[in-house]
C-alpha positions in Angstrom: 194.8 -107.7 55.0 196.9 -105.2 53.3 194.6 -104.4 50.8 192.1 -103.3 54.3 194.3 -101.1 55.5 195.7 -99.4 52.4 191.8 -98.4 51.9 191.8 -97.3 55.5 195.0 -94.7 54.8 193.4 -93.1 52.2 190.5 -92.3 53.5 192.1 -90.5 56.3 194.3 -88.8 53.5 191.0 -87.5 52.0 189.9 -86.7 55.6 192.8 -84.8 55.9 192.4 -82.3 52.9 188.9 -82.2 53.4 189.8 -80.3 56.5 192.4 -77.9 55.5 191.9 -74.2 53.8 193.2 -73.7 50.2 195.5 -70.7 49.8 192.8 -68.4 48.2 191.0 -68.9 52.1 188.2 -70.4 50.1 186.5 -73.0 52.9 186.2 -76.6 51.8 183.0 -78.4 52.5 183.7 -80.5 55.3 182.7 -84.2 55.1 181.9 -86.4 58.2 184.3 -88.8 59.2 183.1 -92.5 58.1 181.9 -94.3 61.4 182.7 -97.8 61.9 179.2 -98.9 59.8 180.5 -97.4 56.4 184.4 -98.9 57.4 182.4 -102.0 57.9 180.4 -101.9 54.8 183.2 -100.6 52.5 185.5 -103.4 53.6 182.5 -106.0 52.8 182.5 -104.6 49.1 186.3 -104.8 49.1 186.6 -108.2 50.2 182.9 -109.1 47.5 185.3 -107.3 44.9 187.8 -110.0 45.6 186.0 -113.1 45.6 184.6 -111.9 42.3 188.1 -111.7 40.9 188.9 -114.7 42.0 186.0 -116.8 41.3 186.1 -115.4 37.4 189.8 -116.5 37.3 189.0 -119.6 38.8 186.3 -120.1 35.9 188.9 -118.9 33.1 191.6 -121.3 34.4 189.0 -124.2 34.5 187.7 -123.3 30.7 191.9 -123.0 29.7 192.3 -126.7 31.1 189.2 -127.4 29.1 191.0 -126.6 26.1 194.1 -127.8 26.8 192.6 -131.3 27.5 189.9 -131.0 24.7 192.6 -130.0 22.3 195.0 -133.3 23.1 191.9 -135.6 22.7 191.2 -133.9 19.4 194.8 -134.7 18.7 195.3 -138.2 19.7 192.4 -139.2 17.7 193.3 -137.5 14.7 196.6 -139.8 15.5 194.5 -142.7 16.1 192.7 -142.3 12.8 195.6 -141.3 10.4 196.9 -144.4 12.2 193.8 -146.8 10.9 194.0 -145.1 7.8 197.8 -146.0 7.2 197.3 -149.9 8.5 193.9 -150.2 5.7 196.3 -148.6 3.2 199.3 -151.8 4.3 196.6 -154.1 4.5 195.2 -153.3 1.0 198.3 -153.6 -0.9 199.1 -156.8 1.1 195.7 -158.1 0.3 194.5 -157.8 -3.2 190.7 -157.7 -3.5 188.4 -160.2 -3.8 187.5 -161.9 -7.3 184.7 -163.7 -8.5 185.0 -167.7 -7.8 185.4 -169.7 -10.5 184.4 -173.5 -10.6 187.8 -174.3 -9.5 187.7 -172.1 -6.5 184.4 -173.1 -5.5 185.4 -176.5 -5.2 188.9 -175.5 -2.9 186.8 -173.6 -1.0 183.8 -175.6 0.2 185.1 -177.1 3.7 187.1 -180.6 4.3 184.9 -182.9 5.3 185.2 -184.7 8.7 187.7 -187.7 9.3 186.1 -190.7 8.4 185.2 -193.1 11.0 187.9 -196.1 11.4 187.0 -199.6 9.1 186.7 -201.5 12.1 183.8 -198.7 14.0 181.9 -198.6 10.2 181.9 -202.5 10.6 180.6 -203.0 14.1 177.7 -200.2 13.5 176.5 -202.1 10.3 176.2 -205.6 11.6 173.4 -207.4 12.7 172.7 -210.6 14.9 169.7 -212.4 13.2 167.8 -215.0 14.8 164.9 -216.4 12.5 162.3 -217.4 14.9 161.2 -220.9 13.4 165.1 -222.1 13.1 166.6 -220.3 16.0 170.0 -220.3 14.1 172.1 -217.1 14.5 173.4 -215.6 11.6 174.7 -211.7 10.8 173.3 -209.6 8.9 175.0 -206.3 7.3 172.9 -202.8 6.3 173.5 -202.0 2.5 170.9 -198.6 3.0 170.1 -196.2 5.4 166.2 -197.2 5.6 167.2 -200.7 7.0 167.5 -203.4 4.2 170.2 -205.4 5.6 172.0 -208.9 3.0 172.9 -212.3 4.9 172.8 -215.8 3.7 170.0 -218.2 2.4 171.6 -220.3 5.1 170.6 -217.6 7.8 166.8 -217.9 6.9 165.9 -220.8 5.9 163.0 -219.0 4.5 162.1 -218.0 7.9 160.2 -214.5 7.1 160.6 -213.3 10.7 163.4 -212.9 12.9 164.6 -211.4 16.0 167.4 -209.2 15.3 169.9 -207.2 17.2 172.5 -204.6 16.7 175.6 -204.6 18.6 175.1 -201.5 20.1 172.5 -203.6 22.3 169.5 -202.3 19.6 166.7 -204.6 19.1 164.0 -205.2 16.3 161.7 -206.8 14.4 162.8 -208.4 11.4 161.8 -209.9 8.4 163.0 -211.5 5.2 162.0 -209.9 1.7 163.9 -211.7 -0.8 165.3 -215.1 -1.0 167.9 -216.6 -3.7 168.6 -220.0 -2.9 170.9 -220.7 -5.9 173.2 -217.4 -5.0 172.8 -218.2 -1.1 171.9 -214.4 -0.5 168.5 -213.1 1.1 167.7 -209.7 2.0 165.7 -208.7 5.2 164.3 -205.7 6.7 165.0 -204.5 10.3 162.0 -202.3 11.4 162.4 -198.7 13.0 166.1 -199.3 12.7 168.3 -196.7 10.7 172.4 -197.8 9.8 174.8 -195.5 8.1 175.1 -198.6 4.9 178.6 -200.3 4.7 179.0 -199.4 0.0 179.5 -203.2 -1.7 182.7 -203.4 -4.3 181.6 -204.8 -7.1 184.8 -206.0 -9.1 185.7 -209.3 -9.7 186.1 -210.7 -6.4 189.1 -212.8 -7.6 190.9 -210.1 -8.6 190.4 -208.5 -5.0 194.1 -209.3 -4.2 193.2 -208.3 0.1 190.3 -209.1 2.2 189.9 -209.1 5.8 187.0 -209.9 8.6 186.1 -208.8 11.9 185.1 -212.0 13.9 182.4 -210.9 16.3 184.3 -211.1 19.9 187.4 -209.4 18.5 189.1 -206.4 18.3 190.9 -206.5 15.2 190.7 -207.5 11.2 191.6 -211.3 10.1 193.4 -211.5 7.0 191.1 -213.7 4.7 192.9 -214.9 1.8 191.0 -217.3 -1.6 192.5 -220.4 -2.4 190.4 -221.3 -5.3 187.2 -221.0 -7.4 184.8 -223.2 -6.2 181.3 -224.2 -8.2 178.2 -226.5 -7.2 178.8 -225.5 -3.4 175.5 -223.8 -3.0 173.6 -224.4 -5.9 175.2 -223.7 -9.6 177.0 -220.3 -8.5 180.3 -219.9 -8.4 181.6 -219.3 -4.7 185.8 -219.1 -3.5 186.8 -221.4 -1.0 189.1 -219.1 1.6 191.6 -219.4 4.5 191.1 -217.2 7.4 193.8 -216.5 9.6 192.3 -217.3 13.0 192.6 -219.4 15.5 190.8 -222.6 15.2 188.5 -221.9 17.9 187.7 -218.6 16.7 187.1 -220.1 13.5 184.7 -222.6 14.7 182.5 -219.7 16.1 181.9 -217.8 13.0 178.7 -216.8 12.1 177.6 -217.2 8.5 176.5 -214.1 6.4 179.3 -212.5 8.6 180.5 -209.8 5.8 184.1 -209.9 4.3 185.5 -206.6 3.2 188.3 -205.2 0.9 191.4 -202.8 2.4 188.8 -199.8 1.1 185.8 -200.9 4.1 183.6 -202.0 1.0 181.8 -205.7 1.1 183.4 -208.1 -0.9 181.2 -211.4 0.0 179.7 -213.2 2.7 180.9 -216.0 5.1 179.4 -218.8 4.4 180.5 -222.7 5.7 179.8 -225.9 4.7 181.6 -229.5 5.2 183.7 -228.1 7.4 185.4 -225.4 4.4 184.8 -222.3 4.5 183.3 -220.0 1.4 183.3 -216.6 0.7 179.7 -215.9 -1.8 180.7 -212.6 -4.0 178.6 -210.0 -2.9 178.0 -209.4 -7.0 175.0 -211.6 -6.3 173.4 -209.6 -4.0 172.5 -207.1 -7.7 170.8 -209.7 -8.1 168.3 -210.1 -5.4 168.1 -206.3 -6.3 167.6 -206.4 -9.8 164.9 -208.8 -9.1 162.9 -206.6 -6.5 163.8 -203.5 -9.0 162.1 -205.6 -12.2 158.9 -206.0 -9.7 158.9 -202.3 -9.8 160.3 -201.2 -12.5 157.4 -198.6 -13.9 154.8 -197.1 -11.6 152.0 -199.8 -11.2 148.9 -200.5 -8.3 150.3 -202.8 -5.6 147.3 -204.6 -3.7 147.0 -206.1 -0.1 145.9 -209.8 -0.7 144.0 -209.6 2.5 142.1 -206.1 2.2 140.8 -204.6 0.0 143.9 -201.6 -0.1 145.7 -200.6 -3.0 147.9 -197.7 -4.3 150.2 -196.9 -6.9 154.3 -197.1 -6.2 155.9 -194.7 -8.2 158.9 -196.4 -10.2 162.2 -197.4 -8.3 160.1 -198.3 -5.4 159.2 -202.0 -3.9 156.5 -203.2 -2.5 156.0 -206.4 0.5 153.1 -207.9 1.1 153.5 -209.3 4.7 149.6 -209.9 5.3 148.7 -207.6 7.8 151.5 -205.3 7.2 152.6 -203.6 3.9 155.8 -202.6 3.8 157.1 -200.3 0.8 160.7 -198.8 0.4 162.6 -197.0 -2.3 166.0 -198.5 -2.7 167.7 -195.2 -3.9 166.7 -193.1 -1.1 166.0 -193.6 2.9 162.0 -193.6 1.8 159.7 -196.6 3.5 155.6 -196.5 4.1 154.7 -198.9 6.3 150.9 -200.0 6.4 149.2 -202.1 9.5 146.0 -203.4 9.3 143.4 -204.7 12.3 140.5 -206.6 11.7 139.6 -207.3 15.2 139.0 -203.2 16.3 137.0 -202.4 18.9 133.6 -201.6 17.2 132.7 -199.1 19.4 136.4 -196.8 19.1 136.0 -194.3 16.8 138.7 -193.0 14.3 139.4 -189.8 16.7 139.9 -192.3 19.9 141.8 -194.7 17.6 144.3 -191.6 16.4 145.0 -190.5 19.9 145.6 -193.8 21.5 148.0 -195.5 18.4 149.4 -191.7 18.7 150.0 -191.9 22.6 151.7 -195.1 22.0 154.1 -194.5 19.3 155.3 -191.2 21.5 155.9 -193.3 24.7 158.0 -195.7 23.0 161.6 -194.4 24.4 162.5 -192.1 21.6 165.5 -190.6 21.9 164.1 -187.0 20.6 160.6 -186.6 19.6 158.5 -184.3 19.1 155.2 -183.6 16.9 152.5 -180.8 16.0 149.0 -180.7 16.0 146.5 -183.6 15.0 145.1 -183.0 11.4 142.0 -184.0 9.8 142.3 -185.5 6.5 140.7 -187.4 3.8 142.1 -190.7 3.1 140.9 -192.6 -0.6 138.9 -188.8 -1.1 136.1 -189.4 1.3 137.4 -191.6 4.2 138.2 -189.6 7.6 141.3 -189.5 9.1 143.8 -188.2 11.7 147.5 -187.4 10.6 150.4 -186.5 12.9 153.3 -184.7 11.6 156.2 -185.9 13.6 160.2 -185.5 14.4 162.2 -188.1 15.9 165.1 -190.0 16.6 165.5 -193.7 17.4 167.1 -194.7 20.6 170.8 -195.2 20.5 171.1 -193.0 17.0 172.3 -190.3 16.0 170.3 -190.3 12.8 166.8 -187.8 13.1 163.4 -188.7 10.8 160.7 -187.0 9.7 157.7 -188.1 8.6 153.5 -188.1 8.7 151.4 -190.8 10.6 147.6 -191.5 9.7 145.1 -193.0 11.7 141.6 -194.1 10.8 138.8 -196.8 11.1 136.6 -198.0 7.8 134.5 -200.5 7.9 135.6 -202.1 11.3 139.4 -202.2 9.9 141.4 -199.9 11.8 144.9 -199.0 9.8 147.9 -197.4 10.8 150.2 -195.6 8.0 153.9 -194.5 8.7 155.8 -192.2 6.2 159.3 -191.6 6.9 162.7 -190.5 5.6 165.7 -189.5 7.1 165.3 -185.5 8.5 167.8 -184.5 5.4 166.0 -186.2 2.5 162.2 -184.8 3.7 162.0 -181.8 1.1 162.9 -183.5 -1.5 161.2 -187.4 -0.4 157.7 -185.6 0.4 156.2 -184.9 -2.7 156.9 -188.6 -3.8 155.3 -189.9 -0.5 152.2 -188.1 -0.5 151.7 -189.0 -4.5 151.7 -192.6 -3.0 149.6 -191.3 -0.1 146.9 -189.6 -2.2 146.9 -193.0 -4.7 145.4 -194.6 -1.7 142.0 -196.3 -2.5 139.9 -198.6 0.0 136.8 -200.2 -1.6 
């Protein structure tokens, strides 16, 4: 407002002069007095004039805090990284730099492995309630591999070559017998489409064991079991040790034989064994030799033969072969390896091999798995000219943590139909394979 009417004075000054003679008399041009239209439009530039002003300094104080702010960002982080650079300096000279691992190192470094599981949970997963089917008397059985070979007693079979067998998780299979020594009172069986974490077998001097203990099915904790003497001509011509268990009498009178009997390290000493109302403990020593027996079978690669069909292939060495009739059963005892062959002779003679594939395929898939799965049907040539459908497969038994791999093959010759099942635990595939399919490829059906 003051700057309006300061403009307005001076041009009434200039009015003023404009009017009035010099002192020579000379006349001055005489200019119009400004009407209200030029007063208007010279206030308008006035008051343009000022907003310009104040819009430019309104623009250079925004671009000065600009600066300023861009300026203290600049500065805190040239702070933030002289900062860095000052803690990787500290950390460097508190940590020296890496060097090459040695085989010492390597072996501190590689990770702890996990807590093993207590004696008494490794015992319970291993055993085995075995019930031959011809003598109906219970026995236990113990897993020495993890591809199901399990040792009990001679007394357990009977040389019953089939039993019904169950876990004490609640597991059930088929079982059968595949080695009997009736002098060293020790058979060994097979439990089918079962997998056990094995329970390791001490083989020192079992009278120099100084502590034993069983787990008495029905109890929680470990008996003391302690030999009283070296005992001969109690099952045959092998030595055996007569023992005292510290149970109750009742307890005792419930013991099943082949029930195993451990050292303080979880390992398998012997077996529990009874007879004439004393009890016996048979060293577990003679269980190499129901091995070595089975081992000598197949101690080079050689042709193994069905008796009934005419089926044979060649077992690499280190693995045994069972003739069971219409089932082969073959096994390596140094790895979780088996081939199991099933034979029909009483196939529907109208099925083909592709029906045959899918419905012994269907079957297998439905059978309560706990994880399963599988990839395509192949074809493939069984014996170099025979047809035949193969399933590569992934699974994992009900009530086990352990997974499998394996192939299946499914085909019909000469109005046989036969099933073949490759497995090995999911870990020991890459290396098991090449081995399998050798066997595989060996095949030859006349």
């Amino acid at each position: 407002m003051a700057k309006i009417f300061f403009s307005i004075s001076i041009l009434s000054f200039l009015l003023l002069v404009a009017c009035t003679e010099d002192s020579e008399g000379e006349n001055v041009t005489i200019i119009d007095p400004p009407t209200a239209r030029d007063l208007q439009s010279t206030t308008q530039l006035e008051l343009d004039s000022i907003n310009i002003e104040a819009t430019v300094q309104s623009r250079l104080d925004s671009i000065n805090i600009e600066a300023t702010v861009q300026s203290r960002l600049d500065s805190i982080n040239i702070e933030a990284t002289v900062q860095s650079r000052l803690d990787s300096i500290k950390s460097s000279e508190l940590q020296p730099s890496p060097t090459p691992l040695t085989e010492e190192s390597k072996t501190q470094a590689e990770p702890a492995k996990p807590p093993e599981k207590p004696l008494i949970e490794k015992i319970q997963e291993s055993l085995l309630m075995i019930v031959p089917y011809d003598t109906g008397n219970p026995g236990l059985g113990t897993f020495i591999t993890n591809n199901g070979i399990y040792i009990t007693t001679y007394d357990v079979t009977q040389e019953d070559y089939e039993a019904a067998a169950d876990n004490l998780d609640g597991y059930h299979c088929y079982s059968y017998f595949i080695k009997f020594l009736e002098e060293e009172n020790i058979a060994l069986g097979y439990c089918e489409n079962r997998r056990s974490a094995p329970i390791s077998l001490s083989l020192d001097e079992t009278e120099k064991t100084s502590s034993l203990v069983m787990l008495a099915l029905g109890t929680a904790n470990l008996a003391e079991v302690s030999i009283i003497e070296k005992s001969s001509n109690i099952f045959g011509d092998n030595i055996t040790f007569e023992i005292e268990i510290d149970l109750p009498s009742a307890e005792l009178d419930h013991l099943n034989p082949g029930l195993p009997i451990y050292n303080l390290e979880g390992k398998i000493a012997g077996l529990y064994a009874t007879k004439n109302q004393k009890n016996y403990l048979i060293p577990i020593e003679y269980f190499e030799n129901a091995k070595n027996e089975l081992l000598d079978e197949s101690s080079e690669s050689r042709e193994f033969e069905s008796e009934l069909f005419w089926f044979s292939l060649t077992l690499p060495d280190g693995w045994v072969g069972i003739d069971l009739g219409y089932e082969l059963f073959l096994f390596d005892f140094n790895s979780s390896a088996t081939i199991q062959v099933y034979f029909d002779d009483e196939v529907d003679p109208e099925m083909t091999t592709e029906e045959f594939a899918e419905y012994e395929w269907m079957n297998g898939r439905d059978s309560g798995f706990m994880f399963y799965e599988t990839d395509e049907a192949t074809p493939i040539l069984i014996s170099q000219n025979i047809p035949a459908i193969g399933y590569f497969e992934k699974w994992a038994y009900y009530m086990q943590d352990m997974r499998n791999n394996g192939w299946q093959y499914f085909f019909i010759h000469d109005g046989i139909s036969f099933s073949i099942y490759t497995e090995t635990l999911q870990e020991d595939w890459e290396s098991q394979a090449p081995t399998i399919q050798r066997i595989i490829d060996s095949i030859v059906i006349e």
